[in-house]
Kinemage of the C-alpha trace (Angstrom):
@kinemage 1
@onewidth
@group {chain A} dominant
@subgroup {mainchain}
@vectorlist {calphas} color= white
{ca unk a 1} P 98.140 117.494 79.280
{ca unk a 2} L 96.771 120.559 81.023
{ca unk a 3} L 93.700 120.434 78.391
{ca unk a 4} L 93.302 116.579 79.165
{ca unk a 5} L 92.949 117.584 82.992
{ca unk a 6} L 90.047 120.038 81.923
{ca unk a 7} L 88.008 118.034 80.601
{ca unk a 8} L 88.687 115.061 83.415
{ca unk a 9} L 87.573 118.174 85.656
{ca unk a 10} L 84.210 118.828 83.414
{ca unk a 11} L 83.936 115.043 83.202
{ca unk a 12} L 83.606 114.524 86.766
{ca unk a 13} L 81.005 117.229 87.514
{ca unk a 14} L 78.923 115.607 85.240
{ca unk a 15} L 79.590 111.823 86.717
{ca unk a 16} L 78.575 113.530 90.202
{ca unk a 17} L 75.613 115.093 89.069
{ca unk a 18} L 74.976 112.042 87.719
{ca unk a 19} L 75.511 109.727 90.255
{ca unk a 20} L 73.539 112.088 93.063
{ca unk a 21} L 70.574 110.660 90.984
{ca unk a 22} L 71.866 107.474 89.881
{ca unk a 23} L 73.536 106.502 92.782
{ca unk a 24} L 71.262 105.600 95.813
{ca unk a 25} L 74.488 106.256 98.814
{ca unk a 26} L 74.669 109.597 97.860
{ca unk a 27} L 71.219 110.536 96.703
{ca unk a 28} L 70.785 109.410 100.389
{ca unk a 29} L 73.477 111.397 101.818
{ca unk a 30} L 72.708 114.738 100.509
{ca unk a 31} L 69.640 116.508 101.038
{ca unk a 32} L 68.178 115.404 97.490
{ca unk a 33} L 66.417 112.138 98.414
{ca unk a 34} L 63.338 114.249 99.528
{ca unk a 35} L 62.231 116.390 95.850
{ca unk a 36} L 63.259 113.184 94.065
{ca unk a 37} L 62.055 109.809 95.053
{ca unk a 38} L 64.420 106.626 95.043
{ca unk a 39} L 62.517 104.513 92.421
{ca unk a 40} L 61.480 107.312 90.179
{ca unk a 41} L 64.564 108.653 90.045
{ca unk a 42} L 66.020 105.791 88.460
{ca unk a 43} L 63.318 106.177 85.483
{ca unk a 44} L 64.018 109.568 85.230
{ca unk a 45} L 67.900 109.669 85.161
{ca unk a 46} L 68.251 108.000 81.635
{ca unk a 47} L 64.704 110.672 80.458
{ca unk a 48} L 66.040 113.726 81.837
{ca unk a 49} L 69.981 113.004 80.553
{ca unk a 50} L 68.933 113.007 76.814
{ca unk a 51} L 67.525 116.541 77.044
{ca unk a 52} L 70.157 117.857 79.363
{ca unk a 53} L 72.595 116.921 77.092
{ca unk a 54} L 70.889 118.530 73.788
{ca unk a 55} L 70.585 121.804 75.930
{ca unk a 56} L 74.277 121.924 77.158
């Protein structure tokens, strides 16, 4: 169970890393929206997570 709860913890890093670009709320929220643009962003998010992952 304990290793379970790990990787929920890991898991949800990545989901709010994630969602600061993917989702438009928060990107708006934090202090991100300025460096990386609304629309763009969007493109990017699916570009940028293939090579993330392969370096991770």
């Amino acid at each position: 169970m304990k290793r379970q709860q790990q990787n929920v913890t890991a898991a949800s890093i990545d989901f709010r890393l994630s969602g600061i670009h993917t989702n438009k709320p928060t990107i708006r929220g934090l202090p991100l929206p300025r460096p990386y643009p609304s629309p763009p962003a969007s493109t990017n998010v699916p570009k940028n997570k293939e090579p993330h992952h392969a370096q991770d």
